[in-house]
N, C-alpha and C positions, 0 to 999 in steps of 0.2 A: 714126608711133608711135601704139598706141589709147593715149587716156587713159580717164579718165573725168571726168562736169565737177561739181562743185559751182557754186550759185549762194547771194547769199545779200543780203538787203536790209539797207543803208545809210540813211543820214539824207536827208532830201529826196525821198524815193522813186528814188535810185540803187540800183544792186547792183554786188556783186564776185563775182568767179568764180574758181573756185583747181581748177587742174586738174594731177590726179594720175598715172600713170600708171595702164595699168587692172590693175586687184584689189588696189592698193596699199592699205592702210590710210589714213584722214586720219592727219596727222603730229598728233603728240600739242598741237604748240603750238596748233592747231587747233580743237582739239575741246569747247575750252569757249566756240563762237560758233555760231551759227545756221546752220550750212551745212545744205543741203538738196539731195539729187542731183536735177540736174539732165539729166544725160546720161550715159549708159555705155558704153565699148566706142564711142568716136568716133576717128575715124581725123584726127590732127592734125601735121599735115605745115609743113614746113622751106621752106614759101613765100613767104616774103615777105608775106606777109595776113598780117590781123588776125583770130584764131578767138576771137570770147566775150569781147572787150574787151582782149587780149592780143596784142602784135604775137610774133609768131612765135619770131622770132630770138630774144628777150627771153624767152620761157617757157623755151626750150631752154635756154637760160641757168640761169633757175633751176631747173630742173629736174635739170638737172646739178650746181650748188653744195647746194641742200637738197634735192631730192627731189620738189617741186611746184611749181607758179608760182601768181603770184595776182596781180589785179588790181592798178595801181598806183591811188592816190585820184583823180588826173588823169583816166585812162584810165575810170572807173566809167562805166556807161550806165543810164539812163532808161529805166522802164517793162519790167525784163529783158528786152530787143532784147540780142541772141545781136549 
């Protein structure tokens, strides 16, 4: 699937990442936070990895219930390391 990635810094110097598909819009609940694109047109596959602090299986997830995935607060990395 291309997405595209939003990135977007957190408290502590973490970040969350919310990846849409590609040319989607940000979802409207979205749009009033910091997101910043990150990536476009990435090719994000049903492997069992973790793409941009997101395990796979779990983006597809929500990507099918709302439309995008996003980082959980657990899952947040340091220093935006992909």
């Amino acid at each position: 699937m291309k997405v595209d990635v939003y990135k977007r810094p957190d408290s502590d110097g973490l970040f969350s990442y919310l990846v849409i598909p590609h040319q989607k819009p940000l979802p409207e609940e979205v749009t009033n936070t910091d997101w910043q694109m990150h990536e476009r047109d990435v090719n994000f596959e049903r492997d069992g990895r973790r793409h941009f602090t997101l395990q796979s299986e779990d983006a597809f997830v929500q990507i099918s219930q709302k439309g995008y995935a996003i980082t959980h607060l657990s899952d947040r990395a340091g220093d935006g390391a992909s």
